[in-house]
N, C-alpha and C positions, 0 to 999 in steps of 0.2 A: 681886190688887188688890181693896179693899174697897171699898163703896158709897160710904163715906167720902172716899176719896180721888179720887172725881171733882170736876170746878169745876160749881160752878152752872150750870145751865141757862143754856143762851144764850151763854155767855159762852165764845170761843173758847180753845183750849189755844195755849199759847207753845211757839216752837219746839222747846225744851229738853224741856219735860215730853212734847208727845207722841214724842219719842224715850223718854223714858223712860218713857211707856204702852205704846208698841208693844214696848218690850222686857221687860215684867213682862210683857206677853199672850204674846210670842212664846216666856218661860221657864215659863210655864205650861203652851203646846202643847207642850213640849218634855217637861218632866217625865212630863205626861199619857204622849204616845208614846211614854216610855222604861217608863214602869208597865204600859202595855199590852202592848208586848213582853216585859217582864217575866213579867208573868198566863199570856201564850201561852206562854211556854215551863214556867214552873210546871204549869199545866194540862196539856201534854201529855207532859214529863217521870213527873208523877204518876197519868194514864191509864193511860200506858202500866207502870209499875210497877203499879200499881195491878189492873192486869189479869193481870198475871202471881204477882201474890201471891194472888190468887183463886183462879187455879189449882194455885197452891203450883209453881210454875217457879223454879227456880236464878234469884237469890239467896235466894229468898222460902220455898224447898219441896224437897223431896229429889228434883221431875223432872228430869231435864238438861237443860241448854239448849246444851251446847257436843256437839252433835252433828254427823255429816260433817265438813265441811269446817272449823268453825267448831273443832272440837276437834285437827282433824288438822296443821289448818294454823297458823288466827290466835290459838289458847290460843299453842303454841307457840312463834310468832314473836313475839310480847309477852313470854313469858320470855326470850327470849333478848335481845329490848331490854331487857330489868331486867338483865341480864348486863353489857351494853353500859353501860350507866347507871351501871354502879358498877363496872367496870373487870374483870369475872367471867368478860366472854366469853374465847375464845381463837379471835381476829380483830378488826376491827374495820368500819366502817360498806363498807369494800371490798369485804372479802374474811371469809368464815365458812369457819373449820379446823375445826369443827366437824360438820358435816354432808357426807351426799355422799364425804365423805374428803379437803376441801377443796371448794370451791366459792365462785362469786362470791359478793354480796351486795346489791351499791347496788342492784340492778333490786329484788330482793327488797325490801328496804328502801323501795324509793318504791312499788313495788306493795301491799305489806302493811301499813306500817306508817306511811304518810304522812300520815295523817290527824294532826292537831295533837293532838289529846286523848290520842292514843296514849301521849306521854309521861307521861300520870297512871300507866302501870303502873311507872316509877319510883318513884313515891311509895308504891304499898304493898308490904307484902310480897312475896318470889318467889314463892310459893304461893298466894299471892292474885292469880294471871294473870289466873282467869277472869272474877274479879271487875269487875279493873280491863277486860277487855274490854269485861264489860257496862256500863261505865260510857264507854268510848268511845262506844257506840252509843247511850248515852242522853242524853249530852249535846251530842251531834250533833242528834238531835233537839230538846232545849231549844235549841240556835243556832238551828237550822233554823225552827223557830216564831215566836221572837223575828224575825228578820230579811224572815221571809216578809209579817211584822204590818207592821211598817215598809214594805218592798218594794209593800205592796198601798195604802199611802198615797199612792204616787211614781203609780199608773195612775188613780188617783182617790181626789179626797180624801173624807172621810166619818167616820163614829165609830171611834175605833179599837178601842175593846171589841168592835165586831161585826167589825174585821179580824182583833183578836186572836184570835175562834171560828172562821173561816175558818182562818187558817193553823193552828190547831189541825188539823185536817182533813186539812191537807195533811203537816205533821209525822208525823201517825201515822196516816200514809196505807197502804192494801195491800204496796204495793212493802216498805215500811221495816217492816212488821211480818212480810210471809212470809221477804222475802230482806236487805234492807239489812242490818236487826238482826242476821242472822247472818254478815254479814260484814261486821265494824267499819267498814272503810276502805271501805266503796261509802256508809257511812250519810252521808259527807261531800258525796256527791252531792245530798244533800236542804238544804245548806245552799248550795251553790254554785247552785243555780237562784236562789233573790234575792238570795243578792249579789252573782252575775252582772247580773242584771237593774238594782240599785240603779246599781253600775255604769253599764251601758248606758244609764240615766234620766239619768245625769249626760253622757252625749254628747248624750242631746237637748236637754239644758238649756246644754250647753257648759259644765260645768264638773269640775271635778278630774278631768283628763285622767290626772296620775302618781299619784293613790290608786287610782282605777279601775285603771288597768295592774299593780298592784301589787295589785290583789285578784285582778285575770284570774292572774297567777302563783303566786299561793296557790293557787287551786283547781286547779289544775294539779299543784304539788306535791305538796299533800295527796292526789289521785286525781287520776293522767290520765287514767283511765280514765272517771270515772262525770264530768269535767270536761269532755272531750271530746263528751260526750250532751248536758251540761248548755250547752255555747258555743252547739253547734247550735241547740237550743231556747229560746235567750235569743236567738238571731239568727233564729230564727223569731217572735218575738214583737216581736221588735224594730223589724220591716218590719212589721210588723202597726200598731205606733202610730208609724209613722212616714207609712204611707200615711193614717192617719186623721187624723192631726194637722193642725191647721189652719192650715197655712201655705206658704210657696213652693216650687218644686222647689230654688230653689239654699239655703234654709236646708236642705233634706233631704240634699244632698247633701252640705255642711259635717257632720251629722251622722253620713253612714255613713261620711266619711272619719276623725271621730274614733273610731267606731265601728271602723274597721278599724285607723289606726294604735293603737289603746290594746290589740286585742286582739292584731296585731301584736308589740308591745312586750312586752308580758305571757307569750306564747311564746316570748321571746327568752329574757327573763329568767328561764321554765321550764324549756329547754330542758338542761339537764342531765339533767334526770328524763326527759323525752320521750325525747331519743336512746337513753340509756344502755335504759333501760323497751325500744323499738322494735329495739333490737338485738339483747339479750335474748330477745326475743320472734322477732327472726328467726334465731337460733343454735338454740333450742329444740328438743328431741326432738317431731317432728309427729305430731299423732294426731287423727284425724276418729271417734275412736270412741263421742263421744258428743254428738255436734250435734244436737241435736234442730229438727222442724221447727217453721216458726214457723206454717204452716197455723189456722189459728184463725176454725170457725163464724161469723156475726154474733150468735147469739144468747148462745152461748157467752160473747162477748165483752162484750155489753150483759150479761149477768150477773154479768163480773168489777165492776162499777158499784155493786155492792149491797157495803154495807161488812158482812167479815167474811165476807165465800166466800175459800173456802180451793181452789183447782183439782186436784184428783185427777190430770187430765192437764194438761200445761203450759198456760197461759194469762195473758196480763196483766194481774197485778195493778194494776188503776187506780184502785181506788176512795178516795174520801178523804173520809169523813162523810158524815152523813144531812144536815148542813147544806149544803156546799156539794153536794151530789147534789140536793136539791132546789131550789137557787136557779141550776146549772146550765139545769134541766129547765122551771124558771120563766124563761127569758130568753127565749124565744121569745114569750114573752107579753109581754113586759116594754115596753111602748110608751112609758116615760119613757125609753129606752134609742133612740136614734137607729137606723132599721132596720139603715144599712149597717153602724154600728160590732154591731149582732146579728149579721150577715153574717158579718163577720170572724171572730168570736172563735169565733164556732160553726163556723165552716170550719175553720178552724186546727183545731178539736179533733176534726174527723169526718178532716182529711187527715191528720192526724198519726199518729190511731188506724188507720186505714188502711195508713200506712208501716208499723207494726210487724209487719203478717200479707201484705205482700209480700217475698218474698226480696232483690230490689235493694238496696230503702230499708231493708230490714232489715239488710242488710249495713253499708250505708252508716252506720247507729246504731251498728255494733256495730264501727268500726273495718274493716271490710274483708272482714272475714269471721266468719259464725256461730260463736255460742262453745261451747263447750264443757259441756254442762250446763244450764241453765235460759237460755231462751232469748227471753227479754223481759227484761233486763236493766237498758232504757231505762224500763219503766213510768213509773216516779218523773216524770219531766217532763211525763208525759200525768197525773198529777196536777196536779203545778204548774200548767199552763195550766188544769184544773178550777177549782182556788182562783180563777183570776185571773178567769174569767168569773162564775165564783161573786160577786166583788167587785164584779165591773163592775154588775150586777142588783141587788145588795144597797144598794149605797152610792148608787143612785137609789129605795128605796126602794118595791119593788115594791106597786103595788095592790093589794088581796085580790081583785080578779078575776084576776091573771095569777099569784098566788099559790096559787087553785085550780087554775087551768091547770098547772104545775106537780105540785100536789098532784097533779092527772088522770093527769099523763104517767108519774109514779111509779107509783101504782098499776098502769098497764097494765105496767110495766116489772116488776113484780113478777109481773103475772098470767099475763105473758110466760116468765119464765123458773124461777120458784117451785121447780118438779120437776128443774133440772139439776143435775146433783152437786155443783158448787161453791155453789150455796147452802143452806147446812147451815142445821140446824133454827137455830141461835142467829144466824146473819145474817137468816135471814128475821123469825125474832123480833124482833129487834135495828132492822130496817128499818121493820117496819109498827109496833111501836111508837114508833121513834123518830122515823119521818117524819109520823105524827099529831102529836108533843107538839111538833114542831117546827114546824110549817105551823100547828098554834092560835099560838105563842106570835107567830109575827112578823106574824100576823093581826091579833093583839091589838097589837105594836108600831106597825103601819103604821096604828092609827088615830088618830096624833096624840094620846093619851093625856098629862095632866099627869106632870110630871119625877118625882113619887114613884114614880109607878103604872109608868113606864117603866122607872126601874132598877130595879122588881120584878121586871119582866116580860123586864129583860136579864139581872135574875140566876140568874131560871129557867132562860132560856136556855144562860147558860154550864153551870150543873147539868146540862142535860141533854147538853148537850155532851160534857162531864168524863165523864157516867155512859154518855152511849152508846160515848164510844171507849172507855172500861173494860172492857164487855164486850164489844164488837170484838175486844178482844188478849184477852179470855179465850174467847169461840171461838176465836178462831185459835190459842190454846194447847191447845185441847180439839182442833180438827182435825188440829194437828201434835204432838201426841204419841208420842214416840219409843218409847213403851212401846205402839204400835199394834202397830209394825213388827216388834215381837219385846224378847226380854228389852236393856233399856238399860245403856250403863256406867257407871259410877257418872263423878262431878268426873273431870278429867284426871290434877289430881297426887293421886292414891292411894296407901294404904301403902307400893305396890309401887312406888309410882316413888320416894317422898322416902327409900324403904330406897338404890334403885339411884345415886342424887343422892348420897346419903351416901355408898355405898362409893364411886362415882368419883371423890371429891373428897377418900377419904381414898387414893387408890392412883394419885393425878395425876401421871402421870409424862413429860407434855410440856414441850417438844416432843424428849426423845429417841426417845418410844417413844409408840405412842395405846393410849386406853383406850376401849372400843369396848361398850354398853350388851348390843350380841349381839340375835341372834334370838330368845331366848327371854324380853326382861324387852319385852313390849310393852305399850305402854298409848296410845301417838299413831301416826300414820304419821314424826311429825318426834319422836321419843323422843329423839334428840343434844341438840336444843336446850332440850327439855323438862329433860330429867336430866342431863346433862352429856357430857362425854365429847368427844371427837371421832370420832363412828364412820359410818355408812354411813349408816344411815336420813334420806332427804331425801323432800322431798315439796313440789314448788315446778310453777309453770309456766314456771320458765327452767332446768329441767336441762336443759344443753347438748347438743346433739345427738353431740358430742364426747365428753362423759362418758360418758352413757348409752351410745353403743355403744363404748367403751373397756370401763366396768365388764362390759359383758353378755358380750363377748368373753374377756373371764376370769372367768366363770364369777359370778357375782352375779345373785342374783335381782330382779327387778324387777318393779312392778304399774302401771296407769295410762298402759299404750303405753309407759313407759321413763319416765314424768316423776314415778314413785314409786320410788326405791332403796332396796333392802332390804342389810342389817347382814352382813357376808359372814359364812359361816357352816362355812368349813374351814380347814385349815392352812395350807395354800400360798397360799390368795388374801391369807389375815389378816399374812402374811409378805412377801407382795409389797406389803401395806401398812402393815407395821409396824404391827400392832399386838398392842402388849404383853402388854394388859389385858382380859381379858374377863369380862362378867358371865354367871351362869347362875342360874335361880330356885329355891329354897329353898324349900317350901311359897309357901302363896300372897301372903303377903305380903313375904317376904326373902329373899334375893338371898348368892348366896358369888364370891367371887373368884376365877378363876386367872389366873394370871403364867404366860405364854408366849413360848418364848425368840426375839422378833423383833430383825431386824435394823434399825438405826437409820433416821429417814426420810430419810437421804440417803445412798444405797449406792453399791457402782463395779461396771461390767460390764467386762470385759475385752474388747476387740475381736475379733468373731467371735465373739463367748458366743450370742449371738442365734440358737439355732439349732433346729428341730425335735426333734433327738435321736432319729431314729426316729419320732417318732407319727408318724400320718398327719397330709400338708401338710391345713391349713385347719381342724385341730380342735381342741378347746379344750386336748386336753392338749398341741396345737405349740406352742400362745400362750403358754401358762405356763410349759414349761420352753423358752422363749425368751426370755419375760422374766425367767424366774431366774436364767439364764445355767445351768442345769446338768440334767443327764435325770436326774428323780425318777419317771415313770412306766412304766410298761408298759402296752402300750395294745394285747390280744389280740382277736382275731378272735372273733365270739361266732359261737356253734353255736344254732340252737334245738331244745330234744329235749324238748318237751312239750306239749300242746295243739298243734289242727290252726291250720294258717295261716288268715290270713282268706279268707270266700271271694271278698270284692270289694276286688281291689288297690286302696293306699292312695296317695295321689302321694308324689312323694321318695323317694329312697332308704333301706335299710332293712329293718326288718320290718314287715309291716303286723300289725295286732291287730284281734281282733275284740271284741266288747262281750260284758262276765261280769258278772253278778249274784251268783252265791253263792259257795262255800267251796270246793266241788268243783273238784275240775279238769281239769274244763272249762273253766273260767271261769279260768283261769289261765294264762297263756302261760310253759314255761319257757326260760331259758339259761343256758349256762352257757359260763366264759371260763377260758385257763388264766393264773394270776399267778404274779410268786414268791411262794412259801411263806410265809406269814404276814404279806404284804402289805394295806395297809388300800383295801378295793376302791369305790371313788365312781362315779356314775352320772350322767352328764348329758344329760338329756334335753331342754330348754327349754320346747319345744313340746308337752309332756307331761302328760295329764291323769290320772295313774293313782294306784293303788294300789301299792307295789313291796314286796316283803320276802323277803328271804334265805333258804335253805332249809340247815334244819340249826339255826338259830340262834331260829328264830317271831320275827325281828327286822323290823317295816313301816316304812314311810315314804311320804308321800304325795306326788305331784307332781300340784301344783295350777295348772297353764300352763293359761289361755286364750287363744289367740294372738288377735291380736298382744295383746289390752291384758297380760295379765300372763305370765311370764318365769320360769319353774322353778328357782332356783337348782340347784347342784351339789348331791348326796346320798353321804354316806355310809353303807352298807347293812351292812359287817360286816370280814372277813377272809377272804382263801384260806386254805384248810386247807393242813394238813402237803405234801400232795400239789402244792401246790399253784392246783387246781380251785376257782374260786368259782361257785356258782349262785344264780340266782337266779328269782322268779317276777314276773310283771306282771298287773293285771288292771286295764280299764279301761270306764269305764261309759257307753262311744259307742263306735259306726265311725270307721273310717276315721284311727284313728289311726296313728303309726308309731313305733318305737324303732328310732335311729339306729345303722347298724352300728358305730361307735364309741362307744358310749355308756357302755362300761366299762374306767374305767383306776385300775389297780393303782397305788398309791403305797409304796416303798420306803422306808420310817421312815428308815433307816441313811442312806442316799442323803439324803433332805432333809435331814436335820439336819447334814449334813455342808457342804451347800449353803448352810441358816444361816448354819452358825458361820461358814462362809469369808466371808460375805455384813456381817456381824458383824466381825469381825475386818480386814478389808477396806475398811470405810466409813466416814462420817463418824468424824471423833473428836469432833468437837462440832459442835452444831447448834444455833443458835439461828434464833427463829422471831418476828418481829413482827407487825403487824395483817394486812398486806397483804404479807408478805418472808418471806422464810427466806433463811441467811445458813450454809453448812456448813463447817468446816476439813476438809479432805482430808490421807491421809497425802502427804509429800512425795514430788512427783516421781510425782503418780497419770496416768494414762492412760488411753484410753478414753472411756467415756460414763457419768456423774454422772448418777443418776436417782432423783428425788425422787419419795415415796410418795403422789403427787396426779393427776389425770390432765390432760393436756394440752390443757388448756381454753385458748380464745383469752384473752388480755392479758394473757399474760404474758411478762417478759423478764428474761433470765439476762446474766450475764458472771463470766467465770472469771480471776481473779486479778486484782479491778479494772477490766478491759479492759471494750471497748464492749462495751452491750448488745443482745442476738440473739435474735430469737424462739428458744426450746427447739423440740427435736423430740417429736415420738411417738414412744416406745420402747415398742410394742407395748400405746399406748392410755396408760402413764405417761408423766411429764413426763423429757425425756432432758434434757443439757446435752453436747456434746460436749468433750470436753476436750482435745483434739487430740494430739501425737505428742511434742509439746516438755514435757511434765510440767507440771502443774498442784497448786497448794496450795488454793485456796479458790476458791469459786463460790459465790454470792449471784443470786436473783431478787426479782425482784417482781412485783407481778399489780395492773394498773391498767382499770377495766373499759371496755371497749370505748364510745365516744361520749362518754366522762366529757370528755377535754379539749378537741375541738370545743364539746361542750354547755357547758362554763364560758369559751371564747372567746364562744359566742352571747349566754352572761348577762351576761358581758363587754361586749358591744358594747351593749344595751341598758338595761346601768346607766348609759352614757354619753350615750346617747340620754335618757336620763330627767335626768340631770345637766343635758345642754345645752337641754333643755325647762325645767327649773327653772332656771338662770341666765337663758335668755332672758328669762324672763317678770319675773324680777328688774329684768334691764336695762330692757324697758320701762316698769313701773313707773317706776323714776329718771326714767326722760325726759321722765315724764309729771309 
């Protein structure tokens, strides 16, 4: 609106016009606050790029950024959504036949890949995962900014340019630069705190009850997990301006009842993902092997404050700008700020910080129990309430007395912690630079300065804003430098992998038979979904606890307590799970094929096949020729005739060993076993950390078992000679280990492959396989027990020739179908994941709920 189009002085506006003043003023604040969300999220979208191209960090620079987890797991799972995306997987959003050797999916799917932006890896290239990961994670942060700028309008209104530098702040805050960033789908947790929060402003205002409810079930979906931190601490802040607010106990209590029915509602409507996720998570392989404590100093703590410490030992990341760290550190001074509402905001942020380094409350943040791995997970919302007090101080425009004060308490906060590890030289830099040029500039703003001199003096501001998180993320790419830890790997999909991707896709021969990438072509812990294939290597936190000890009971190696499976890597097991195809590496970057003659994935045991065969009861070679239905092994008595025993008994049964360092031997333990004569001789150890190699042959092999987290697969070491005699040597580089008295069985070539063919000949004659199904013709008139090459993982159900559907059994850890005595032609399962159909009755019930809240509110209208 121009000068022009006001009326002369004095002379009052008609009803018409000042409607239509108030509404060019009210599209004015409107544009303004849609620009400044804008800015915010530009600005720290290009900080944080910005910071990582300085250090030459992937996309920018040949350091890696898809390291640990971020390579093993979420590259991974983003390709295999660009699978899904364009019709490439082999499964669908249910069920992955791809990994594991079948496995669920929807938990995996709302765990990893829920985040909304996920689907940009659609849009580019398969080979461009990584990419498109970093681009989840960076545009989480642009929502997160934008929203946060807005959200900080809802607790007090004020300039938005000084909100959009705040949630800048909070955007590329500690948490979202050491951990978020590296894991896509937690970075949604930085946008679910304001639009939780917007939300919630809308039950103290009483309005948009079914949008509010409908964002609570986004953030849910997107992560329940980093959702679940964020509800609590949007209803801890909630009660914060609820007790302040200035009005009666029964409008407060109007309030937390919409408060509760919208977030109510919003769990309903989530609840697909919660259940299926919850269930998931309580089927799981259990492992406490890496929980670290949440014990955390106070100084220690007040150090994670200083933007760009990096913590050598675990600690929470809280920090979120020089801006809002100093307008925090200013509210104590802040006397235009109401004492009790200082009370508050600052209590909230000393109680909250407080929960994070008690085990109860910490529990409580993290779901129920300590996780796994980095153990401040919640940081991020102890950001957000920073920004929010940060707003609260700012948006009354702090005096340069309580602005010193501030400037005061920094300093000592510095002088306080300067020397502790986590504040490397470039955060301490980074602080005392940035917190001088930041405390002159709003010095300079707080004195009422003419409007030019002010948007200079805001544009300074934002510059330094921009430049101090820039170098924020570039220490913190200088203190996480994976090229500290030792030599890095290069991007995910390497030669070696789009060679392995190639030959799978050119030798795809499912679902009669699987094509399995092998133990040798590694480059992810999740390589199935990376390259193709349907083979063994999984790497999730819902392997079933069912899988996991299925696979490890036949002989499969496993790392991560059981919740990492490795690509089986002998004959028998790759038979017991059909598969046809296997890759092995060719120099270092290609890859050759062999074709191996498995039997189809849906085979028939004859009744009574189930049997030991001689091995001894409870060993791995009872379970496999039980589940082949036929005696392939020989499983002799080992002698030891070399090196002395140990001298301090080992527990378990066995041979105990001592600890060898060199060649000699000494340092050798020998044994030897008799087979038939030219029998190929395997070794299974599990629990085994050694060095092992054949004698006669100079042929080694390592067993790399660290119990419980990693799991030794089966080895093969050579042949018995003519004589039939195999020996062999051990040497292992601790006490107190053991080699199991059955740890050596002879496999009879002539005998298995007999067992094949029969197995082969025998079995499906056709097999087809859909997203979540498999569907097999059986010869006529089969009998027995139908067992398909997956293991018996809950939700799934079978029926043979049409007839109702039955849970399957366990046929020695695979999935059985019995087929009973009357002859059967076809059996058909399906696999539906556990909680999926309550959780879509509960979404069910609360889309009805939201239906008959929107009709209500219709009807009243009319009547009115």
């Amino acid at each position: 609106m121009t000068a022009t189009s006001l009326p002369p002085a004095g002379k009052p506006l008609s009803t018409g016009r000042r409607r239509e003043v108030e509404a060019q003023v009210g599209g004015v604040k409107r544009n303004i606050a849609f620009l400044s969300a804008l800015v915010a999220a530009l600005i720290s979208m290009g900080a944080y790029s910005a910071g990582l191209a300085a250090r030459g960090v992937y996309p920018f620079g040949e350091i890696p950024r898809a390291t640990n987890d971020l390579r093993h797991q979420y590259v991974p799972f983003h390709t295999h959504l660009w699978d899904l995306l364009h019709g490439n997987a082999q499964g669908d959003l249910l069920f992955n036949w791809q990994s594991g050797y079948g496995v669920g999916f929807l938990g995996d799917f709302f765990t990893y890949l829920g985040n909304p932006f996920s689907l940009l890896a659609g849009l580019l290239p398969r080979e461009h995962a990584e990419l498109s990961v970093y681009l989840v994670s960076l545009c989480s942060i642009g929502l997160a900014a934008a929203l946060m700028t807005v959200y900080l309008g809802r607790l007090r209104p004020g300039s938005p340019w000084l909100r959009c530098l705040i949630a800048v702040g909070y955007a590329v805050c500690g948490w979202g630069v050491t951990e978020g960033t590296i894991v896509p789908m937690w970075t949604w947790g930085l946008v679910a705190i304001p639009m939780l929060g917007i939300a919630a402003d809308w039950c103290l205002t009483g309005r948009r009850w079914v949008l509010g409810s409908l964002l609570f079930a986004l953030c849910w979906y997107a992560n329940f997990y980093t959702a679940a931190m964020a509800t609590m601490a949007t209803a801890l802040v909630f009660l914060v301006r609820l007790l302040l607010a200035d009005t009666d106990w029964r409008t407060r209590g109007r309030a937390l009842w919409r408060a509760a029915t919208m977030t109510g509602t919003g769990l309903l409507l989530a609840a697909p993902a919660i259940l299926v996720c919850a269930l998931a998570n309580k089927r799981a392989q259990p492992t406490e092997l890496y929980v670290v404590s949440v014990k955390t100093d106070p100084l220690t703590f007040l150090s994670m404050l200083i933007p760009g410490t990096h913590p050598l030992t675990p600690a929470p990341n809280v920090y979120a700008g020089v801006l809002v760290l100093l307008l925090v550190l200013t509210l104590p001074f802040q006397s235009k700020v109401h004492v009790r509402e200082r009370l508050a905001w600052l209590s909230l942020i000393v109680l909250t910080g407080l929960s994070f380094v008690l085990v109860p409350t910490a529990k409580l943040w993290q779901g129920g129990a300590l996780p796994h791995g980095a153990p401040f997970r919640e940081s991020f919302v102890f950001s957000g309430m920073l920004a929010m007090a940060a707003w609260i101080c700012l948006a009354h425009m702090p005096r340069p007395r309580a602005l010193l004060g501030g400037a005061g308490l920094l300093a000592l906060l510095v002088a306080a912690t300067y020397d502790y590890p986590a504040v490397n030289r470039h955060a301490l830099k980074g602080v005392l630079i940035g917190g001088a040029v930041t405390a002159v500039l709003l010095l300079f703003y707080a004195r009422g300065l003419r409007r030019p001199l002010r948007i200079g003096v805001m544009l300074l501001l934002a510059f330094s804003v921009f430049a101090g998180t820039t170098y924020t993320v570039y220490g913190n790419a200088v203190a996480n430098d994976p090229r500290r830890r030792g030599p890095s790997r290069p991007q995910t999909m390497t030669e070696l992998g789009r060679s392995a991707q190639e030959a799978l896709d050119a030798h795809r021969n499912w679902p009669a038979t699987r094509a399995d990438a092998g133990p040798g072509i590694f480059v992810t812990n999740n390589d199935a979904m990376l390259v193709g294939g349907q083979g063994g290597s999984y790497y999730s936190s819902y392997v079933s606890v069912e899988t996991a000890t299925a696979l490890r009971g036949l002989g499969l190696g496993q790392g991560m307590g059981g919740r990492h499976l490795w690509p089986a890597n002998d004959p028998v097991l790759r038979a017991l799970l059909g598969v046809g195809t296997v890759l092995e590496p060719a120099g270092a970057d290609d890859v050759t094929v062999r074709t191996l003659p498995a039997p189809p994935l849906v085979t028939l045991r004859a009744t009574g096949s189930d049997q030991a065969y001689g091995a001894p009861e409870g060993s791995i070679w009872a379970r496999r020729q039980a589940a082949l239905g036929a005696k392939v092994y020989t499983v002799p008595p080992l002698t030891r005739v070399g090196a002395p025993a140990a001298s301090v008994p080992a527990p378990g049964k066995g041979f105990p060993l001592t600890k060898g360092t060199g060649e000699g031997p000494e340092s050798w333990a020998t044994f030897t076993g008799k087979c038939t004569p030219g029998a190929r001789a395997f070794v299974y150890a599990p629990d085994l950390n050694a060095t092992a190699r054949a004698e006669g042959t100079g042929r080694r092999d390592s067993f790399s078992a660290r119990p419980p987290a990693v799991s030794a697969p089966i080895k093969e070491l050579g042949k018995a000679g003519a004589d039939g005699r195999f020996t062999f040597s051990v040497r292992t580089p601790k006490d107190g280990q053991v080699l199991p008295p059955d740890a050596l069985g002879c496999l009879d070539q002539a005998a298995f492959d007999a067992a094949v063919t029969g197995l082969k000949s025998g079995g499906a004659t056709e097999v087809t396989a859909g997203g979540h199904s498999v569907e097999a013709r059986l010869p006529k008139g089969s009998t027995g027990t139908a067992v398909l090459a997956t293991t018996a993982s809950p939700g799934w159900t079978c029926s043979v020739d049409g007839g109702p559907a039955r849970a399957p059994i366990s046929y020695h850890g695979l999935l059985g179908i019995p087929l009973g005595s009357g002859g059967a032609d076809r059996v058909s399962c399906s696999y539906t994941p556990e909680g999926l159909r309550p959780g879509l009755g509960a979404a069910a019930a609360g889309l009805l709920l939201i239906v008959g809240v929107m009709g209500g509110a219709r009807w009243r209208s009319r009547r009115r």
